[in-house]
C-alpha positions, 0 to 999 in steps of 0.5 A: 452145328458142331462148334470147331465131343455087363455079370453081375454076380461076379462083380464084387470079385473085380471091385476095389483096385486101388490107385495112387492119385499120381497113377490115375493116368497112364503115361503118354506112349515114349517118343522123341520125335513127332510121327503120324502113327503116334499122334493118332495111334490108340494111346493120346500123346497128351495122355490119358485124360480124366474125362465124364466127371460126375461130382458127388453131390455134397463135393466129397468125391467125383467119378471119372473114366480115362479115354483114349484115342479109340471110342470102342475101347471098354472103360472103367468107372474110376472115383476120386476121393478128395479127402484122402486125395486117392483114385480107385477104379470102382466098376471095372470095364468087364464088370457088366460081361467080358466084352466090356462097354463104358458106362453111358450115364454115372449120376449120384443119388442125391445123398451120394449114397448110390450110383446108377449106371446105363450100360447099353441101354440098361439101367443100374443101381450101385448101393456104394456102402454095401457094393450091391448092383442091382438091374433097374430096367432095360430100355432106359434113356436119360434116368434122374433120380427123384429128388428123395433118391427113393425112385428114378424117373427114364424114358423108354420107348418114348413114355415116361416110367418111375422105378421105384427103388424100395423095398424092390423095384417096382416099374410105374408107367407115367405117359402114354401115346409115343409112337416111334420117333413121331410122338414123344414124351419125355425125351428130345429129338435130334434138333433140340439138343444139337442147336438149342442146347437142351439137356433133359426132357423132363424134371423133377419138381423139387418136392418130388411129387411132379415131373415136367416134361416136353412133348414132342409132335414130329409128325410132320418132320422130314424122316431123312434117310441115312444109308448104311452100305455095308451090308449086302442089303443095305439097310435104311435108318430114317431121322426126324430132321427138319431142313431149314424152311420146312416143318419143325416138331410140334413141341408143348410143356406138360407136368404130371401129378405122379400121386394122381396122375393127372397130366396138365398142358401148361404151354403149346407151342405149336401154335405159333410155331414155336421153340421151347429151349428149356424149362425148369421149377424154381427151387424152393417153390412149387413154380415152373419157369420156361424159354420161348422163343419164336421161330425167326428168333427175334423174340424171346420170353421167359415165362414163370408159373405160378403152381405150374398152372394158369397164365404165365407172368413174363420174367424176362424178355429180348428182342433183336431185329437179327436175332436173339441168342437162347438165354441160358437158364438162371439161378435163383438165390433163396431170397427170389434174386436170380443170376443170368447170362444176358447179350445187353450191352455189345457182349455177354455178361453176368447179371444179378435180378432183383426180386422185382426185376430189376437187372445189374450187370456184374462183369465187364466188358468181356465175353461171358460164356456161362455159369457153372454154379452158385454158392448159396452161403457166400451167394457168389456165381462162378462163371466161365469167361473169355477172361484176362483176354478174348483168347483164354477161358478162366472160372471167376467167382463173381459177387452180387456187389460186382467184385470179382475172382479169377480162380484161374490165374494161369492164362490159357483155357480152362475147362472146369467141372464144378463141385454141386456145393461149388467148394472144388472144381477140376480144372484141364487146363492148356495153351497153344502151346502146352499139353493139357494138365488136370488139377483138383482145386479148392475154392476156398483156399484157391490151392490146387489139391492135387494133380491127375494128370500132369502135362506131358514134357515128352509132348511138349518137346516135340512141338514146334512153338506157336506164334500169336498174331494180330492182323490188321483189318478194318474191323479192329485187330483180327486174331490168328496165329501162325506155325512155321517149319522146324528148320524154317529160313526167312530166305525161303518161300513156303506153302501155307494151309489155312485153318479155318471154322468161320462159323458165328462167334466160334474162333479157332485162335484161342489159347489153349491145346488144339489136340488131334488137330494141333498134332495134324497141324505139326505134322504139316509144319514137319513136311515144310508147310506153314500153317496159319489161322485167323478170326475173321470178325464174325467168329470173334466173341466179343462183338456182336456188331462183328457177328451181325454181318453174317446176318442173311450173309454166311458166305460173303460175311465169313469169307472176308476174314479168311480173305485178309488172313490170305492177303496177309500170308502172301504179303510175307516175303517168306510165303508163296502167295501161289500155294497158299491152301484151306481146310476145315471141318463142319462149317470149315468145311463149308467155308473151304468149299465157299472159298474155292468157289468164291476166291482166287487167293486160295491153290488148293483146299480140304472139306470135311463134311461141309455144308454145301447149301444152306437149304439142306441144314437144319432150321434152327441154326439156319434160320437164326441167321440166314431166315426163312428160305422162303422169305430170303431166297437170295440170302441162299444163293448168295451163300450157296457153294452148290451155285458156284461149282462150276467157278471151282479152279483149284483141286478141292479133296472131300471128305464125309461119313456116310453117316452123318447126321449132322451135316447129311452127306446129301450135301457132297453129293449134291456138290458133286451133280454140278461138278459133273454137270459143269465138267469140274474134274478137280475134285477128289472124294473120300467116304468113311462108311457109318461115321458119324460128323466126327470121323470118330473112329481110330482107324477112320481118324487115322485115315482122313488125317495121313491122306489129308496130309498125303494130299497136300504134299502132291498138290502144294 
């Protein structure tokens, strides 16, 4: 679930345009005065950010590109050199031919001495002492360099291949046996990465000489159709996606001996239906290690291999009698200790493993979200945690003994891309209330080095200051926030939009820049509405007892903090407890929905592709929290919107791509069946034509934000 993102002959003639550091971002567009065509207009009013930072590997320097607001728009490939603290555009967006295209993948060899680029599918390599790029392959899906950078494994078409690079490039098929999108090796399908947080399907052992993969058996998934309606034949894509109590893929771990080719099952998790979050070799030994977990995600193991062959050893194990969250990978230490994020204690923490097992929790109480690196010379983790407060994110440099840095000492949210070495790291940092900036920081001396993008003055003038707030409840201090009129008089009474996610342990109320949607959400407090937001219990992160009770229960359990946000806006003499709304998108969209189905504290409200019953999700996010539909039918009903449709009183607009592949828009049109079985002519639709979950393009983000707002003038 989303939580609330080529001529080459030619090409030397367009490299090496030098920029000052100071100049790497564009200014932000001149305005003075907040408009819906500036805030989402092509060029971000925050300005233009340094985005797909790619370190190289020893620190020296890191690549970038500088989006906009537009994702079509061809990108140049800028580096930063950190010694002379100047950019340069490296591969200029017309490099691979005049239409120009973003490169989709920038990766260092493991020397730092090349680059390889996938444009489009096709795979290339930059030899940066010589400016010599060479066409790899075509077809190319996740390319990793060998660990010697004399070769780079991809998937094509479903199997593996090695290229090898000298002295010419060589093609080596490595597996065989895919077969469309029913049988794959190497690479993941659409569930794995999306709920599980998967990155690669295979990897390189450390010597080089094996490669680790996963297969995937989808046979038996749901090929789910997504329409495209455009074209005067429409045309049909199909997508393996398993809906919550059907077929998952059939997943097993493999690794193959590039030197004889032999290819070994190392563990078949389709036997017991089971899930594979990640795998990965233990540095510095010939050692494979895995997560599994069990369907219901109550029991999870991490097995270690010995040789990556044999019966596995457990190096770690969870039980829960709800569930089990995936536990990241670790990070092992030369000596054999490991460092891990583990949910023992009430919250997620830091924890160091002796060499015989044993666990020490280094950090306090707070919310440990994951680790970005280690120092192997100082041993010392570096970790992102909701630190000083719930509310603000910050990058601390943890010790084995328990001591502990805070190298982001300035509150608010700090979205950190860390050198390999983990001497530097940028940092874009922001409040609620302050434009994002982008620094590159040492970590040894704790100084910023220097500054890409400053924060934009002119934005921050425009904007209305926000209020933090904390609203009693039963369940402890409920976080939210509130947003008032430019000429807001305490004597008047005003409309309020609530903005809502609701979905487990995903707040909205944190400290830090909300972008196109703080924009949207300043242009309603311009046009006299007060916007308000709040965590319920269930979406803050620090309490896993709190988050419990969405347990078999997404519908009650996350409804009853929007519903104490509701009574709190209408006991303030200021609001108009008669023309209090919501909104929200993905699972906000599916909580708007089950608010006005469910409630009669909410006039109006606006879902962006929702989830209008949990039988049409996919089975691994659904089934973490709700079950299997076979086992708690009336966990379903409970949750469902589908069910209450005909208890809709309030005008309710929807708002979906027909595209979606995420959250299917066979969810809106289920919806609207009961409106039109139960006579329900409340509800108002808009369809964006092949968008995806997102609305990601510049015109559809334009549109679905001014008629959103349009919306709300004519009904509050």
């Amino acid at each position: 679930m989303v939580k609330p993102g080529r001529m080459i002959g030619r090409l030397s003639l367009l490299l090496g345009l030098v920029v000052a550091c100071s100049g790497a971002t564009p200014p932000a567009p001149a305005a003075t005065v907040l408009t819906a065509a500036a805030a989402f207009g092509r060029e971000p009013l925050w300005g233009r950010l340094p985005s797909r930072i790619a370190w190289a590997p020893d620190g020296h320097a890191f690549t970038y590109v500088l989006p906009g607001a537009d994702p079509s728009e061809p990108l140049g490939v800028h580096v930063y050199d950190v010694a002379s603290g100047r950019s340069r555009e490296l591969l200029p967006a017309v490099a691979f031919g005049q239409r120009g295209r973003t490169p989709g993948n920038v990766i260092w060899a493991p020397r730092g001495s090349a680059l390889l680029y996938v444009q489009h599918g096709t795979l290339y390599v930059d030899d940066l002492k010589h400016r010599k790029i060479r066409r790899v392959a075509a077809g190319a899906i996740d390319p990793q360099w060998a660990p010697d950078g004399t070769s780079i494994a991809y998937v094509h078409a479903g199997d593996l291949y090695r290229a090898s690079l000298q002295p010419a490039v060589r093609i080596e098929r490595l597996t065989r046996g895919a077969v469309g999108d029913r049988l794959i090796n190497g690479d993941l399908d659409w569930v794995y990465p999306e709920e599980l947080g998967t990155a690669h399907g295979f990897a390189w052992s450390g010597n080089g000489k094996r490669i680790a993969y996963m297969h995937f058996d989808e046979r038996a998934v749901t090929a789910f159709p997504i329409d495209d309606f455009l074209p005067y034949d429409n045309r049909v894509r199909t997508e393996r996606y398993p809906l919550a109590g059907e077929k998952n893929p059939r997943v097993s771990l493999r690794v193959i001996d590039l030197a004889t080719h032999r290819d070994t099952l190392v563990y078949d998790a389709s036997k017991r239906d089971e899930y594979l979050p990640w795998f990965a070799w233990v540095p510095h030994t010939a050692d494979l290690t895995a997560e599994v977990m069990d369907r219901s995600q109550r029991h999870v193991r991490v097995f270690r291999w010995s040789g990556s062959a044999g019966r596995p050893r457990v190096v770690l194990e969870q039980r829960d009698a709800d569930w089990v969250d995936v536990i990241e990978r670790p990070h092992w230490l030369a000596d054999g200790s490991s460092f891990w994020v583990l949910d023992r204690d009430g919250t997620a923490g830091l924890y160091l493993r002796d060499r015989v097992g044993h666990l020490k929790r280094l950090t306090g109480t707070y919310h440990v979200d994951s680790i970005l690196g280690v120092d192997a010379r100082t041993r010392r983790a570096f970790v992102i945690a909701n630190y000083p407060t719930r509310r603000d994110t910050a990058l601390l440099a943890v010790q084995p003994d328990g001591r502990v840095m805070n190298l982001t000492p300035a509150g608010g949210t700090h979205n950190v891309s860390l050198s390999p070495d983990a001497s530097r790291f940028v940092d874009t940092h922001s409040t609620i209330d302050d434009p994002p900036q982008v620094d590159v920081v040492d970590v040894r001396g704790d100084r910023v080095r220097a500054t890409l993008a400053h924060r934009s003055a002119a934005l921050a003038a425009m904007l209305q200051p926000v209020e933090m707030l904390d609203v009693p409840s039963k369940y402890g201090p409920l976080d939210a926030w509130m947003l008032k009129p430019p000429d807001f008089d305490p004597a008047k009474r005003y409309p309020a939009i609530v903005y809502v996610y609701g979905g487990p342990a995903a707040p909205t109320t944190m400290n830090g820049f909300g972008y196109r949607t703080a924009l949207y959400h300043q242009l309603l407090a311009k046009h006299g509405f007060i916007v308000f937001s709040i965590d319920g219990p269930a979406s803050q992160i620090d309490s896993d007892a709190h988050v419990r009770l969405l347990h078999e229960n997404f519908g009650p359990g996350s409804l009853l903090g929007q519903e104490i946000g509701a009574r709190y806006l209408a006991s303030l003499p200021y609001v108009d407890a008669q023309k209090i709304g919501i909104w929200g998108w993905s699972f906000g969209g599916y909580e708007t929905a089950y608010a006005l189905t469910h409630s009669h504290l909410f006039a109006a409200g606006v879902a962006v592709a929702p989830v209008t019953d949990w039988h049409l999700y996919d089975t691994i996010y659904t089934e973490r929290y709700m079950g299997l539909p076979q086992r708690h039918a009336k966990a379903y009903d409970r949750s469902s919107v589908l069910n209450a449709v005909g208890d809709l009183t309030a005008p309710l607009l929807i708002n979906h791509g027909t595209s979606d592949d995420n959250v299917h828009m066979a969810n809106t049109i289920s919806f609207l069946q009961r409106a039109i079985e139960t006579g329900r002519t409340n509800v108002d639709l808009m369809l964006y034509p092949r968008q995806l979950h997102g609305l990601a393009a510049l015109p559809d983000t334009r549109y679905v934000f001014e008629r959103m707002l349009a919306w709300w003038k004519t009904h509050l």
